[in-house]
C-alpha positions as a Markdown table, in Angstrom:
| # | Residue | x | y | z |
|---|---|---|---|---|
| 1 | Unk | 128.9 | 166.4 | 156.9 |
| 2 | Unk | 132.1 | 167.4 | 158.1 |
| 3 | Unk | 135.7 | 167.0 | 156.2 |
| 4 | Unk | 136.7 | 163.3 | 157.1 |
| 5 | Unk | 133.5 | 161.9 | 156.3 |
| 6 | Unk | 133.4 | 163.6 | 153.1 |
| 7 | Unk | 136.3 | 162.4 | 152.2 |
| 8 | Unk | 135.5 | 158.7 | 153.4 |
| 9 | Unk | 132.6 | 159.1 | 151.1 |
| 10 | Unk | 134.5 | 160.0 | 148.1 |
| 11 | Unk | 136.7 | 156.8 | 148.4 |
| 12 | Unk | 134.0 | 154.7 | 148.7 |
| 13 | Unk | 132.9 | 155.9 | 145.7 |
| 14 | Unk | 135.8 | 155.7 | 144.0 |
| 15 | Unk | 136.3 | 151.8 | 145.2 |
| 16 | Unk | 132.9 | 151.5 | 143.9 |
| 17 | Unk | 133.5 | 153.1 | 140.9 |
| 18 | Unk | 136.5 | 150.8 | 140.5 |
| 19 | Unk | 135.1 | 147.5 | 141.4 |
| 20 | Unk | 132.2 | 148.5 | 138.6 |
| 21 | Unk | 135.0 | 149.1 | 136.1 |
| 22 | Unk | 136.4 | 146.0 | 136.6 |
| 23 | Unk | 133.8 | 143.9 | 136.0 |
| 24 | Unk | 132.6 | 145.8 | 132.9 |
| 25 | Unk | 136.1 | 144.7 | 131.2 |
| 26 | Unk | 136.9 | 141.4 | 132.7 |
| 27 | Unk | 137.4 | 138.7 | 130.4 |
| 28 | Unk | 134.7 | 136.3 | 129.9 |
| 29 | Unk | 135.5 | 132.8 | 130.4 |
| 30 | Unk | 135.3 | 130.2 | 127.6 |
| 31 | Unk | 133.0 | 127.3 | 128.2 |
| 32 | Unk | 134.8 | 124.4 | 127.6 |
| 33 | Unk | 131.7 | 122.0 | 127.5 |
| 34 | Unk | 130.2 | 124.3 | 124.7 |
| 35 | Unk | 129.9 | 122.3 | 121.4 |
| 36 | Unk | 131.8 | 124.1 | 118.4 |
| 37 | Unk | 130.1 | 126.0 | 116.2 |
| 38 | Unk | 129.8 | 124.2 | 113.2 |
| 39 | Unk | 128.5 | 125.7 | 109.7 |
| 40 | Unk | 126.6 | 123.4 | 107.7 |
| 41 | Unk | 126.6 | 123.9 | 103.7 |
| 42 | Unk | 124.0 | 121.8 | 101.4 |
| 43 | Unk | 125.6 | 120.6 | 98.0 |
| 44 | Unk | 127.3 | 117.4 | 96.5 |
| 45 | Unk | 129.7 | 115.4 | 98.4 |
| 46 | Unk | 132.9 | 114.0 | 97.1 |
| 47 | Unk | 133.3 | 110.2 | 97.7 |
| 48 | Unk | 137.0 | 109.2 | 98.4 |
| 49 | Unk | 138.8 | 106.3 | 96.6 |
| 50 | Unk | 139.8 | 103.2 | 99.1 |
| 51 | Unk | 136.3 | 102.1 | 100.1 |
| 52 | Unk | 136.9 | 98.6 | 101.0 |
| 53 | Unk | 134.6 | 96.3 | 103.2 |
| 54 | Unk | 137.3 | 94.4 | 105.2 |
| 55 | Unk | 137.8 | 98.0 | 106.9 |
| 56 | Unk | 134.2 | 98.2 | 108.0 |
| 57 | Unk | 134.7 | 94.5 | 109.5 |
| 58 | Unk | 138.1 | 95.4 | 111.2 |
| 59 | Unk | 135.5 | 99.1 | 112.9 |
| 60 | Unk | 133.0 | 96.3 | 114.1 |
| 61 | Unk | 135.8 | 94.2 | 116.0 |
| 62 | Unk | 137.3 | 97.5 | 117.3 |
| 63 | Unk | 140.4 | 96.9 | 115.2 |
| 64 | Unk | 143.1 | 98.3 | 113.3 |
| 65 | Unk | 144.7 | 96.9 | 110.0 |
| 66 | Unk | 147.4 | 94.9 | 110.5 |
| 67 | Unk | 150.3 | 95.9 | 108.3 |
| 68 | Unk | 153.7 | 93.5 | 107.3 |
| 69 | Unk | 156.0 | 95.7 | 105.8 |
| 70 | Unk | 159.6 | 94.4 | 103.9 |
| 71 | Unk | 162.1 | 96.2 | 102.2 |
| 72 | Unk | 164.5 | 94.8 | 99.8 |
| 73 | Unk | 167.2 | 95.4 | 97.6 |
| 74 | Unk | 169.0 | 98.2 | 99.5 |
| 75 | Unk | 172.7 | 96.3 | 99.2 |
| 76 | Unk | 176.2 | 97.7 | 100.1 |
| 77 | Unk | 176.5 | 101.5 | 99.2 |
| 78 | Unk | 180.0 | 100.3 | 97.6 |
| 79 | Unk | 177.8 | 98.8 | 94.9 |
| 80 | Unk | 175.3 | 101.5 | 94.1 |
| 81 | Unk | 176.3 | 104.7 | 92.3 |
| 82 | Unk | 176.6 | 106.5 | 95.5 |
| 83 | Unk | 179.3 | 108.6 | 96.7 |
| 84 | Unk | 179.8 | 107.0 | 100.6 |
| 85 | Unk | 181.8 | 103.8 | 101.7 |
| 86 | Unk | 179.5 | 101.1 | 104.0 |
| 87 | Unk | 180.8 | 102.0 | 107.3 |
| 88 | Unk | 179.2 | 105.3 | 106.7 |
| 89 | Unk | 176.0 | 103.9 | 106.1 |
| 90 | Unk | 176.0 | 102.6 | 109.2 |
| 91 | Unk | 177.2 | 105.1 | 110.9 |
| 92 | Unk | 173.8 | 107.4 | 110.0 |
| 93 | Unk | 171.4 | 103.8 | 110.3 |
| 94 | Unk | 170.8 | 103.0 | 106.7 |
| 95 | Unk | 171.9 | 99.6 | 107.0 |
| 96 | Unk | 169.6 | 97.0 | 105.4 |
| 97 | Unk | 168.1 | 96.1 | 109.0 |
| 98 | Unk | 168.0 | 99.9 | 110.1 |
| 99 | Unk | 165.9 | 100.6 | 106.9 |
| 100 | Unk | 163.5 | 97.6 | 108.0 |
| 101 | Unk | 162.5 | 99.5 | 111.2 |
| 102 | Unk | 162.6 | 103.3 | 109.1 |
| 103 | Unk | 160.3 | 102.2 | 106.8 |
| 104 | Unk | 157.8 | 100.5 | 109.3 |
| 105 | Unk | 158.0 | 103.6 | 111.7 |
| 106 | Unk | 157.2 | 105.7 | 108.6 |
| 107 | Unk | 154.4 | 104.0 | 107.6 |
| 108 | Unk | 153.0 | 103.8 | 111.2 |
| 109 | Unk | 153.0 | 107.6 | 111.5 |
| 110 | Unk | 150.0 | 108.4 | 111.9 |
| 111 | Unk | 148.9 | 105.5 | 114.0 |
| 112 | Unk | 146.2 | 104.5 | 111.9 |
| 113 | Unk | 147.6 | 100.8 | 111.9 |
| 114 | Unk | 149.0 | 98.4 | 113.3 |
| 115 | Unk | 152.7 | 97.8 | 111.6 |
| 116 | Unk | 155.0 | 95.0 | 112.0 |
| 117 | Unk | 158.1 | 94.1 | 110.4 |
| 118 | Unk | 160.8 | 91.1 | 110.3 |
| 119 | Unk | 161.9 | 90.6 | 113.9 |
| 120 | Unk | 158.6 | 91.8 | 115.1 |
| 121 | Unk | 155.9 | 89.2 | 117.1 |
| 122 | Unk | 153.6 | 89.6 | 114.2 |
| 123 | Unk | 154.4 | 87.8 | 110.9 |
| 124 | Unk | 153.3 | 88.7 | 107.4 |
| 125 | Unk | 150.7 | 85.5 | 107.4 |
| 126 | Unk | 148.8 | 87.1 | 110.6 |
| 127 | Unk | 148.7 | 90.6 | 109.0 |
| 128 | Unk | 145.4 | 91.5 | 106.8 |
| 129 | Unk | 148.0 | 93.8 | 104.6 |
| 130 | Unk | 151.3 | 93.4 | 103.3 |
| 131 | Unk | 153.5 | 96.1 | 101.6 |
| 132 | Unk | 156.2 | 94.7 | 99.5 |
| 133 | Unk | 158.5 | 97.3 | 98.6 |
| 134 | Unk | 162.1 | 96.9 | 96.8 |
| 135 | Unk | 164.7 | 99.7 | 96.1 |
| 136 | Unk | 165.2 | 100.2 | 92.1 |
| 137 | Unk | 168.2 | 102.3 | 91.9 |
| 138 | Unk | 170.0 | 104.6 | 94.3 |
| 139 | Unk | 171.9 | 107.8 | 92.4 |
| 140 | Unk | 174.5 | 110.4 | 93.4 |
| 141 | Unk | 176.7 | 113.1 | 91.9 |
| 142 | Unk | 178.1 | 116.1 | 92.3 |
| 143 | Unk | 177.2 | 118.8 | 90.0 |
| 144 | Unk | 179.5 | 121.7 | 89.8 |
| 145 | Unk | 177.6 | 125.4 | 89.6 |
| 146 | Unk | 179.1 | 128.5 | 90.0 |
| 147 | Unk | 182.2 | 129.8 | 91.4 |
| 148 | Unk | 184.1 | 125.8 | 92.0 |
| 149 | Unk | 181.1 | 124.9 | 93.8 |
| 150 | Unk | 179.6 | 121.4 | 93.4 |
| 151 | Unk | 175.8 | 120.3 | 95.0 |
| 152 | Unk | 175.1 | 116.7 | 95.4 |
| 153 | Unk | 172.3 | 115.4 | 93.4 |
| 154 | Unk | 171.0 | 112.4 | 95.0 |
| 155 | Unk | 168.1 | 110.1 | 94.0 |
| 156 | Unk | 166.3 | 107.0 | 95.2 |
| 157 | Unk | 162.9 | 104.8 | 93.6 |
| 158 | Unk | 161.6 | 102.2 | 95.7 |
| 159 | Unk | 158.9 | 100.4 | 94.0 |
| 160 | Unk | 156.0 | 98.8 | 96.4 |
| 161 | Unk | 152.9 | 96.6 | 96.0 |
| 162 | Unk | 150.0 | 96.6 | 98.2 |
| 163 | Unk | 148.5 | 92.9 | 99.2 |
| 164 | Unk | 145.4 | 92.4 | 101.2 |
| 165 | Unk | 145.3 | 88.7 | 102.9 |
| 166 | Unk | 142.1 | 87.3 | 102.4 |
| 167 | Unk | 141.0 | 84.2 | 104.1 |
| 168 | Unk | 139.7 | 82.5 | 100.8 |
| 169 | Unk | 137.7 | 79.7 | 102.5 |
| 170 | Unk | 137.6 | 80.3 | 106.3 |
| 171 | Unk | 140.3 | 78.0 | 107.0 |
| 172 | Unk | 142.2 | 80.1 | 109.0 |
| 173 | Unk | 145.6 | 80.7 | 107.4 |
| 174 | Unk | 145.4 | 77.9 | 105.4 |
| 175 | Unk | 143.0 | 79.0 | 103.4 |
| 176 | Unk | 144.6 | 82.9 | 103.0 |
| 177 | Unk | 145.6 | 83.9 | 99.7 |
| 178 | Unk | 147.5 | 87.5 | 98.2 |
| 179 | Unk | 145.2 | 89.9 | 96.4 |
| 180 | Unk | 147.5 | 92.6 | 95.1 |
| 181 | Unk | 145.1 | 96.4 | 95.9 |
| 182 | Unk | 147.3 | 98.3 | 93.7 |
| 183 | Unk | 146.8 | 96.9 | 90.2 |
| 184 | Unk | 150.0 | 97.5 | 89.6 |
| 185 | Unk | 153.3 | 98.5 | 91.8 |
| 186 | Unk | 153.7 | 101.7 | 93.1 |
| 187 | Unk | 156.9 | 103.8 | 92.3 |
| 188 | Unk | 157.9 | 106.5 | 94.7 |
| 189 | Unk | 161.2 | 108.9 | 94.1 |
| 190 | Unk | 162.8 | 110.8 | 96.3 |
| 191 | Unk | 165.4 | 113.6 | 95.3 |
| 192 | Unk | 167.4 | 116.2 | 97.0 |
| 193 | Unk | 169.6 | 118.8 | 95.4 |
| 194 | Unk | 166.9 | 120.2 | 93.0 |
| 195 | Unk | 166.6 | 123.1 | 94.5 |
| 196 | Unk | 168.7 | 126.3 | 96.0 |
| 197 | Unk | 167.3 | 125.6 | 99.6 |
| 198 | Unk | 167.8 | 121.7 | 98.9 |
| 199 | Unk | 171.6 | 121.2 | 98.5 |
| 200 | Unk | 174.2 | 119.3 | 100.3 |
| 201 | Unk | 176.8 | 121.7 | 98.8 |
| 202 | Unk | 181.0 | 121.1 | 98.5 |
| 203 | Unk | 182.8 | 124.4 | 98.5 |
| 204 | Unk | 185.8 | 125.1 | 96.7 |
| 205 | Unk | 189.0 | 123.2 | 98.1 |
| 206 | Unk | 186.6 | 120.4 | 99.8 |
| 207 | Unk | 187.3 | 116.9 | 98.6 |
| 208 | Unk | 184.2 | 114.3 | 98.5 |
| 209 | Unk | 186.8 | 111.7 | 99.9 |
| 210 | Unk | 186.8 | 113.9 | 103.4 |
| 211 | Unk | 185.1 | 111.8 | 106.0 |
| 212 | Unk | 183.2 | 114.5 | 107.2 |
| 213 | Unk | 182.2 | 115.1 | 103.6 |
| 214 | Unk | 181.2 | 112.1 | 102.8 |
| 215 | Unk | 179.0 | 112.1 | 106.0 |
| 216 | Unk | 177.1 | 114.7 | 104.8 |
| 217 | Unk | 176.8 | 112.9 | 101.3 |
| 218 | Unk | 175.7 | 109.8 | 103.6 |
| 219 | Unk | 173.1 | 112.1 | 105.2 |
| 220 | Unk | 171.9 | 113.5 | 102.0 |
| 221 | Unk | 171.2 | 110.1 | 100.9 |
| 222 | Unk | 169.0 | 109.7 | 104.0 |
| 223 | Unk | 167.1 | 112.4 | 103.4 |
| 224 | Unk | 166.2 | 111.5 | 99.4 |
| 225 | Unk | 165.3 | 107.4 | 101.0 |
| 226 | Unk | 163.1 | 109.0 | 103.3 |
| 227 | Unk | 161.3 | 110.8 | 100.7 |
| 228 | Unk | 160.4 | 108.1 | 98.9 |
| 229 | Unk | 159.2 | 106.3 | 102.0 |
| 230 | Unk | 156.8 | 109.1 | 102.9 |
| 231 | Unk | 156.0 | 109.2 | 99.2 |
| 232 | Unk | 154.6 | 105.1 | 99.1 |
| 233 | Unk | 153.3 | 105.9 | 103.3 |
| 234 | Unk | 150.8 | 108.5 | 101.9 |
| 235 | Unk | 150.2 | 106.2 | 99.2 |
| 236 | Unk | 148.9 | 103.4 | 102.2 |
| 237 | Unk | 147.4 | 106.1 | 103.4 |
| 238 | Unk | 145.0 | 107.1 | 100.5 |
| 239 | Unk | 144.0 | 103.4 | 100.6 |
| 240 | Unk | 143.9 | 102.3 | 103.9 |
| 241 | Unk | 141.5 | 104.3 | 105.3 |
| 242 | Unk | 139.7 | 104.2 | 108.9 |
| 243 | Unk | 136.3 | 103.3 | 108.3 |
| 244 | Unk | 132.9 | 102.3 | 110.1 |
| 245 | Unk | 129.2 | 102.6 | 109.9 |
| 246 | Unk | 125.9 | 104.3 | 110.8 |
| 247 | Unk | 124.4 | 103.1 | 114.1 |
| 248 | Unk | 122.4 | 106.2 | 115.0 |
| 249 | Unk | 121.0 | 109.5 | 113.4 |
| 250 | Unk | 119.5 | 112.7 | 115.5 |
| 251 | Unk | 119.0 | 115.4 | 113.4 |
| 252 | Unk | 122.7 | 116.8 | 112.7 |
| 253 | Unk | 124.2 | 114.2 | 115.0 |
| 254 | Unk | 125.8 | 110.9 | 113.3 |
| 255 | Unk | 126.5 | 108.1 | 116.0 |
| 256 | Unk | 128.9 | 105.5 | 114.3 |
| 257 | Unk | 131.0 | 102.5 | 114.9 |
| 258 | Unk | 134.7 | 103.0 | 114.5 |
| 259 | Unk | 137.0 | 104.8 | 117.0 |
| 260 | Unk | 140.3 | 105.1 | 118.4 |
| 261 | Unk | 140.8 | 101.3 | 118.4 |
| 262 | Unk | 140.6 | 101.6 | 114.4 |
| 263 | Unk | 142.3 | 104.5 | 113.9 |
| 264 | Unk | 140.3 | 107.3 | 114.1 |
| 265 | Unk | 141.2 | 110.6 | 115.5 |
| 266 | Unk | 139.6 | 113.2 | 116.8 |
| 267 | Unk | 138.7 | 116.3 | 114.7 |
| 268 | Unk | 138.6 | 113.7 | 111.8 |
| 269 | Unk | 136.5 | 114.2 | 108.9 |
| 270 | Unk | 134.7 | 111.4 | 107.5 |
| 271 | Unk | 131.9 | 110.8 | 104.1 |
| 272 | Unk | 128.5 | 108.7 | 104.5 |
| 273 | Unk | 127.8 | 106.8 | 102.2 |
| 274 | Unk | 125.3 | 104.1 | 100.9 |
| 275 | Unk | 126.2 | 101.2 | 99.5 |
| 276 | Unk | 125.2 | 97.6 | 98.2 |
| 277 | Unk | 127.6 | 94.8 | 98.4 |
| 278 | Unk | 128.1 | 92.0 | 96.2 |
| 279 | Unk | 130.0 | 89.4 | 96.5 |
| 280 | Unk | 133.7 | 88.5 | 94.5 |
| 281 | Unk | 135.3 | 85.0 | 95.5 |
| 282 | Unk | 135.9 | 85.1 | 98.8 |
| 283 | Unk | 135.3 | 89.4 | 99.0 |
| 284 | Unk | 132.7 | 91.1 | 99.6 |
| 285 | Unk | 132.8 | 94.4 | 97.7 |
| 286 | Unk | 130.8 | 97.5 | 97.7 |
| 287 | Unk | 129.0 | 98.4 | 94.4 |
| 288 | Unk | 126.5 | 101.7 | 93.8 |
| 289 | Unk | 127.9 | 104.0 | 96.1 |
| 290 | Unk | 126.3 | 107.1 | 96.7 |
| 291 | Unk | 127.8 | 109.9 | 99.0 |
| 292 | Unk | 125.6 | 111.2 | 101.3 |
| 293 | Unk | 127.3 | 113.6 | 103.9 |
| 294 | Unk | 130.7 | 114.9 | 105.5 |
| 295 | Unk | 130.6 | 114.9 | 109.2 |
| 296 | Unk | 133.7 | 115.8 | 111.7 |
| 297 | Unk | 133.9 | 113.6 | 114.5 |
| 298 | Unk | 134.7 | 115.6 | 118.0 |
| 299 | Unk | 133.5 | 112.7 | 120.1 |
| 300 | Unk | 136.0 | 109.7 | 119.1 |
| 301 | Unk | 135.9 | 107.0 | 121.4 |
| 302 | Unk | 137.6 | 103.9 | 121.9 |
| 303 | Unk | 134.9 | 101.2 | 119.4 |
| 304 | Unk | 132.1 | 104.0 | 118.4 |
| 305 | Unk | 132.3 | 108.4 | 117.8 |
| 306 | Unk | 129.9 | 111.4 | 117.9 |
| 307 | Unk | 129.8 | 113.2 | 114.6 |
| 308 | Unk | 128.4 | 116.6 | 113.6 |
| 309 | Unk | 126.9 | 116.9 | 109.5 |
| 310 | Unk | 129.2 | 119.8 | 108.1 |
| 311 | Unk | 127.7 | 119.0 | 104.3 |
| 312 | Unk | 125.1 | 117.6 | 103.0 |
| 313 | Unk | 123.4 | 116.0 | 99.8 |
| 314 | Unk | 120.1 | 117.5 | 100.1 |
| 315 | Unk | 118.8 | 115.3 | 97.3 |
| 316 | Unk | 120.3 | 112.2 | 100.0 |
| 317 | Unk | 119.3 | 111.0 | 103.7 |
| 318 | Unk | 121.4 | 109.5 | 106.1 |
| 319 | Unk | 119.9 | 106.3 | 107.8 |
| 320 | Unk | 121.0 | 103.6 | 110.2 |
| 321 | Unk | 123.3 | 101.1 | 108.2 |
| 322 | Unk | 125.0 | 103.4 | 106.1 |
| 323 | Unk | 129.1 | 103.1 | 105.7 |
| 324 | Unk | 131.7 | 106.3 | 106.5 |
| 325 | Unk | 134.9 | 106.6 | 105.3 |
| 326 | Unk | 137.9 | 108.6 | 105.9 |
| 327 | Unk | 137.9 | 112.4 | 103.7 |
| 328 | Unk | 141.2 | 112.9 | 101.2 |
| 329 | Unk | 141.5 | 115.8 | 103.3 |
| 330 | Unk | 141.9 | 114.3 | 107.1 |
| 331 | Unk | 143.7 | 111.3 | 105.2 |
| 332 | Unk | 146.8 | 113.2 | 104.1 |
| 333 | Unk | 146.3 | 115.8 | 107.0 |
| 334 | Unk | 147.3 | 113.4 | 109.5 |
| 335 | Unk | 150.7 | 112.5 | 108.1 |
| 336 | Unk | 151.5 | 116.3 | 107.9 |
| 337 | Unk | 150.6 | 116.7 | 111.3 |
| 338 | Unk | 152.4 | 113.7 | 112.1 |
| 339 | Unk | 155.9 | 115.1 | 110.4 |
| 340 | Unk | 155.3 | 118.7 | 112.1 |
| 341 | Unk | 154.0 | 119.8 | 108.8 |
């Protein structure tokens, strides 16, 4: 072999040697049709609070709840104990109207429901719930810590009640009559200026009559109202719950109906359960509940979903006809997500 082919040989080798290299430490791909991994334990199930029939009626028509909200009782800021004129309120959108449309956007979040409010296409006798919710008192001060400085300490309670709007005798709205779900009305209370990190603070020489300061007092205000309307929305949340039932079981696979139409999402965590149902006035309600199962649902379509068993009751067996319901944990985990949380 003379010089040039030898060296022709040794860069093939080399490129060969290269190539071989390369495909000892390329990546590999992911298979994005490959079903996640899913670790099943074996124990008791927790069974969430909110079961209610009328939500597995609402999965079977593919719908969500329909939610009226008002607010009352939020009058002119020169009334309340607050530390900001009325045109300020305005200015920042917590007119009584403006708080209308926050409090319906903050309950429809997660888009769980369907929410309406006054000047909306949907009136409180079509809705199947209604959330009557009143401001109680509105607070502000300024408390002075150390060095001159003063923090404003701002406070706000709404109260709320939760009605479900039961057609009493199938008459259509004629026949629908109130039934309050809370037994009794809900407070919620939002604060700021509790903490360090939390204060709307007035340095020395800065007077509360400023129009820039009392801004900022308007926007601290805000913030504490809001509070208390995330507060009651996570208490709608715990109740209101998407739910559905058992139309098909193979092996760790849960077919069900209830999707994207009533409010499920996907990645959602849901309990079977069994159930009887007896019947209350015009209600039908669940009695002897028995949690079977938690399954995660990675297939949500738009009336029916594809679930995988992550825990079960081994003492328990899930069957065709058997009710799911929304986990405490993918119930509040979808208003955090929601806020960015």
């Amino acid at each position: 072999m003379n010089h040039a082919t030898h060296r022709l040989s040794l860069i093939a080798a080399g490129m060969a040697l290269a190539a071989l290299s390369a495909c000892k430490t390329a990546p590999t791909q992911p298979d994005l049709n490959a079903k996640p991994d899913i670790k099943e334990t074996v124990g008791s199930v927790l069974m969430p609070a909110g079961a209610n029939y009328r939500l597995v009626e609402l999965a079977e028509k593919g719908m969500k709840p329909k939610i009226y909200t008002i607010v009352a009782g939020m009058g002119d800021p020169g009334n309340e104990k607050l530390l900001f004129p009325a045109d300020v309120a305005r200015a920042i959108g917590v007119t009584p109207v403006q708080i209308q449309r926050r409090f319906m956007d903050t309950v429809g979040k997660t888009k769980r429901y369907e929410v309406y409010s006054t000047g909306t296409s949907v009136t409180a006798d079509k809705s199947d719930y209604v959330v009557d919710a009143m401001f109680v008192s509105s607070t502000q001060e300024l408390r002075r810590v150390d060095g001159g400085v003063r923090v404003a300490v701002t406070q706000v309670q709404v109260n709320a009640m939760l009605k479900h709007r039961y057609d009493e005798h199938n008459q259509g709205d004629k026949g629908r009559a109130d039934y309050p779900v809370w037994d009794a009305p809900v407070e919620a209370v939002g604060t700021t200026g509790a903490s360090s990190g939390d204060r709307m603070t007035l340095m020395p020489g800065e007077n509360e009559r400023d129009p820039a300061v009392q801004r900022r007092l308007g926007v601290d205000y805000e913030r504490a109202m809001q509070r208390a309307f995330d507060r009651l929305a996570s208490r709608i949340d715990a109740e209101l719950r998407p739910m559905g039932k058992v139309v098909g079981v193979d092996g760790d696979g849960i077919s069900i109906v209830g999707g994207a139409r009533n409010g499920l999402q996907r990645g959602d965590e849901l309990v079977v359960f069994s159930a009887g149902l007896t019947k209350i006035g015009a209600r039908n309600e669940f009695v002897n509940m028995r949690p079977l199962a938690a399954v995660r649902c990675n297939g949500v379509g738009s009336a029916t979903s594809q679930c995988d068993v992550i825990r079960r009751n081994p003492k328990q067996d899930v069957k065709v006809g058997d009710y799911v319901i929304l986990t405490d944990h993918s119930a509040s985990g979808a208003r955090a997500a929601a806020a960015g949380l």
